[in-house]
C-alpha positions, 0 to 999 in steps of 0.5 A: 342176540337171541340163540335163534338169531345167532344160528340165523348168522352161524348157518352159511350159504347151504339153506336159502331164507327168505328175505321176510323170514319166511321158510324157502320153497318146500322142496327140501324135505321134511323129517319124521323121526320116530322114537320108540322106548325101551324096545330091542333090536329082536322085539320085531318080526322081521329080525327073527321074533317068534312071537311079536306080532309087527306087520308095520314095521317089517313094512317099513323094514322093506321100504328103507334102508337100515343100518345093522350094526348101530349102537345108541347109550343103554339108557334113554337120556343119554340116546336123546341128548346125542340124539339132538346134538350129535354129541357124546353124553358125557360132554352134552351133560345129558348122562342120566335118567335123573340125579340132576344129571338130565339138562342138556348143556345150552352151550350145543346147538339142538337138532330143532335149533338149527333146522328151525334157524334154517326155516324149518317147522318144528314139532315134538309130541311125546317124551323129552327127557333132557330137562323138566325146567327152564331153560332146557324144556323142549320150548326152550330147545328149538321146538316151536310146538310141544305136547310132552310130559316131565322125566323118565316115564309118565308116572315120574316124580316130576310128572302129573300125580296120576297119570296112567297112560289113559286120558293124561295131562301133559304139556302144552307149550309150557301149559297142562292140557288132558288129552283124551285116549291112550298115549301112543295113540295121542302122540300119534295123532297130535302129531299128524294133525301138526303135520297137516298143518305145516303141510298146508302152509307148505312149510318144511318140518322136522317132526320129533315123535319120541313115544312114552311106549314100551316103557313101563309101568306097561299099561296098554288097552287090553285088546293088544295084550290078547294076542300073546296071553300065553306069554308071562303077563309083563311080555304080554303087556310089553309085546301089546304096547308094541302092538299098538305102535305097529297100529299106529305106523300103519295109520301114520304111512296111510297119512302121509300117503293121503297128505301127499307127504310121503314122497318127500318125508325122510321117515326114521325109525329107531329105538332108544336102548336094548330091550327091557322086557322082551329078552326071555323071548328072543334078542337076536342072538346078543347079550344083555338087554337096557343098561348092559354095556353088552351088545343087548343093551345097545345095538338096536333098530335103525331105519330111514326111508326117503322115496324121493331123496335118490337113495341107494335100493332099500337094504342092509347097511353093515357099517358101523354107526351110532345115534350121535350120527343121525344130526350130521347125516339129516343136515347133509340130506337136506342141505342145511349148513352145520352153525360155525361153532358146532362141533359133532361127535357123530358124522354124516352117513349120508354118502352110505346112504346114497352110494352102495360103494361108500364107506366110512372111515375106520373108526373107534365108539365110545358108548358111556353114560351115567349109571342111576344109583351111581352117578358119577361116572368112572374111568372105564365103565364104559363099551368101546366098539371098533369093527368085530371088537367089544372092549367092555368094562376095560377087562372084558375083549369080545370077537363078535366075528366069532363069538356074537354072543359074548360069551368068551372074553379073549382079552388074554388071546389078543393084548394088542387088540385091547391095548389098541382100545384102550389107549383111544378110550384114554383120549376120549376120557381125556376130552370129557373128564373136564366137565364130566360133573359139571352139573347144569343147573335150573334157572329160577327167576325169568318170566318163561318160568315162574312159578318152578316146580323142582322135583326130587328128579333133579337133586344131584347125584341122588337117584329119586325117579318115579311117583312110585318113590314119592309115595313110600321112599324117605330121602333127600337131596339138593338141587343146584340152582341159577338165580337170574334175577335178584329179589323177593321169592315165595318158596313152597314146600310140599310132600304131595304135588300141588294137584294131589292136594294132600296134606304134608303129613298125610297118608296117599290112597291107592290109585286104580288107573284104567290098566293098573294101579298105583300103591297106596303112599305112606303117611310121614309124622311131619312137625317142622319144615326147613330150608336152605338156599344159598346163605338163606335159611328158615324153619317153620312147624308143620300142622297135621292139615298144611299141605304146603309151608311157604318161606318169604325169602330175598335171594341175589343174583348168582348160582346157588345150592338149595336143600329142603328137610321135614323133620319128626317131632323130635327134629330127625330127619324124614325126608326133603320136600318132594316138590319145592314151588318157587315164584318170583315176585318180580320175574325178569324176562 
């Protein structure tokens, strides 16, 4: 039975499916979720900015509701895989920008599984993050239409060589596409084509529009960058791309004015951590930016607008809410049953949204995920929030009622407080610590996926992020693998990824991008290759012309562990294979 099947027979009596499978009447809503990276709650105009520039999202802004006091994790995987699941990091396995601690565990339905089960389109156009490979991409995860590019940023190690923002390839439902103009600009409008599409078929969707911007490298058209020249350069740029998304919304709100999708559209907009760059100008008073475990690094922007779902007016709602909260609050709005056998962290925000007189119940958060140079969380390194009260690090006590910006820990002045935190913090850990290094591995073997391409992003607990690492950093890792059919497989080997065409030994030339450059990559003096699989082992002599060295292995079927080395001519250690092919030779289904 397929997973979609099974959310098909989970989901109860709250969304009608037609007996030939088609979607029910298109009264429902549809979604439009817009997620921006890396940008804070202070870097719009209308919560206090001086300098930036957001005539559309203050827009936006009035027309909506807006949740003041919403928390995310300070870092991106983690806000997209309780996102997508409405489940705490630590337990959806998505804890990490890398380090193998990315894939989003299968066993938690999916925002796009269950509402394409309910007979929902589904569309994401831009950054994933929660798995490069099979069976964690977005295709494999819910979403029946795809344009995306691989980890943490585009210029990642497991994304396309070269890419810079400009004219990029990404993918395609599964296959490279170049898409001509900047990458805000084609999420964008490869996005509102998709709409349209649904809209003419009057099928409800669920469009997921999580864009590369502002994350750096901070590439943005020069134009944007113009208006903030007196501002440091990184600002300028940082400050240009949101510029650009501002553009962008406008042109998005006129869309669906002219599509007739407006009214009916439940639109959010939020962010996906505290700012990384625009702090030195202005972060609403908080501290700490991207990563902090201050209220900088996680309180950030949160609006929704439905015109016709009967909301309260559009204003500030004070409660205190968080990402793992959106799941439940959309399934609600649109009446969608939650499958039997999901079981959220976060919970619906919907009677907030709809009565000024609600509230919610009292309650605890726990913000905690998985840092990048050290990644096997630990007992305590984490924020945990509770009405006016930060407990952060477990020794640090902030009264944010009286001390917004955390500057005075009151830990001695209020024991009970802090005794209070941390006995739930205890039984939060307690519910995650099981699985909390449980790492979920990539399948090789299946037909969806052959040839894999495995990158260093994935070696387990070991933090190999970005191109920049490929070019000029020697280390090593090993990635943790299911083997899903038994038999013969081709590995490749190479330092360079097979559209770079290099050399293993080589030396890689600088790349000028169309706003900025990549550095030149060191030459390695390469003269063998080994490999490790399970019990299979090789090793091969590496020539100054071999871009790739191919082992011929037979491998069973089961989990298994794979490690790679080049070595100098005096058989020390370089470095592992940044970028390991793996085909079978007789794929299963």
């Amino acid at each position: 039975m397929t997973r979609l099947l099974s959310f098909l027979l989970l989901i109860g009596g709250g969304v009608a499916v037609m007996r030939n499978g088609a979607a029910a009447p298109a009264a429902r809503p549809n979604i439009l979720l817009v997620l921006v990276d890396d940008q804070g709650y202070g870097d719009l105009a209308v919560h206090g900015n001086p300098v930036l520039k957001t005539p559309q999202m203050d827009r936006l802004h009035a027309e909506s509701l807006r949740f003041t006091d919403f928390h995310v994790a300070p870092m991106c995987t983690p806000t997209r895989g309780q996102l997508m699941t409405g489940v705490d990091a630590l337990r959806n396995g998505a804890m990490n920008v890398s380090s193998g601690r990315t894939n989003l565990r299968r066993d938690f339905p999916t925002m796009p599984e269950i509402l394409s089960a309910a007979g929902y389109r589904t569309g994401m156009f831009g950054k994933w993050h929660l798995g490069d490979n099979y069976p964690y991409r977005p295709q494999d995860r819910g979403f029946q239409e795809s344009i995306w590019y691989q980890s943490s940023s585009i210029p990642s190690a497991a994304g396309y060589f070269n890419n810079d923002y400009f004219d990029d390839i990404y993918q395609h439902n599964g296959v490279d596409r170049k898409f001509e103009g900047y990458t805000t600009d084609v999420f964008f409008r490869e996005a509102q084509a998709w709409m349209k599409q649904q809209a003419a078929r009057h099928e409800p969707f669920f469009c997921y529009l999580p864009l590369a911007a502002a994350h750096g490298p901070l590439f943005v058209p020069d134009r944007y960058r113009e208006p903030y020249r007196q501002q440091k350069p990184a600002i300028a740029s940082f400050f240009g791309m949101i510029a650009n998304i501002d553009e962008n919304l406008g042109r998005l709100d006129a869309f669906l004015r002219e599509s007739g999708l407006r009214e009916n559209t439940i639109l959010i907009f939020m962010t996906d951590n505290g700012t990384a760059t625009g702090d030195p100008v202005f972060n609403a008073g908080m501290r700490g930016k991207k990563i902090a475990l201050y209220e900088g690094g996680h309180r950030v922007p949160f609006f929704i607008r439905w015109p016709a779902g009967k909301l309260r007016a559009a204003g500030d709602i004070a409660a205190l809410t968080q990402v793992q909260d959106v799941l439940p609050t959309l399934l609600e709005l649109c009446g969608v049953a939650k499958p039997a056998a999901a079981k959220f962290d976060g919970t619906s925000l919907a009677g907030l949204l709809r009565d000024p007189a609600a509230t919610l119940p009292d309650r605890k958060l726990t913000i905690q995920f998985s840092r990048m140079n050290d990644s096997r969380p630990k007992p305590g390194d984490a924020v945990v929030l509770w009405k006016r009260w930060r407990l952060v690090s477990d020794n640090e006590l902030y009264d944010l009622a009286t001390d917004p910006a955390q500057e005075r820990n009151v830990i001695t002045q209020f024991p009970e407080v802090a005794t209070t935190l941390r006995a739930d913090y205890a039984k939060w850990w307690s519910g995650v610590a099981p699985r909390v290094h449980e790492i979920s591995p990539i399948h090789l073997g299946s037909a969806r996926a052959n040839p894999t391409q495995l990158s260093p992003c994935d070696w387990v607990d070991v933090f190999f992020d970005q191109q920049a690492q490929v070019r000029r950093t020697k280390k090593n890792g090993a990635w943790s693998l299911v083997v899903e059919h038994a038999g013969d497989y081709e590995i490749s080997l190479r330092r360079w990824p097979v559209e770079a065409d290099a050399p293993i030994t080589a030396a890689m030339p600088a790349y000028q991008g169309v706003d900025g450059n990549f550095a030149a990559g060191d030459a390695f003096p390469v003269a063998s290759a080994e490999i490790k699989i399970g019990d299979v082992r090789g090793q091969q002599s590496v020539g100054g012309e071999d871009k790739v060295v191919t082992f011929n292995v037979t491998l069973p079927r089961g989990p298994a562990e794979m490690q790679t080395w080049f070595r100098d001519a005096a058989g020390q250690e370089i470095a592992g294979a940044y970028y390991v092919y793996v085909r079978a030779m007789r794929p299963g289904s």
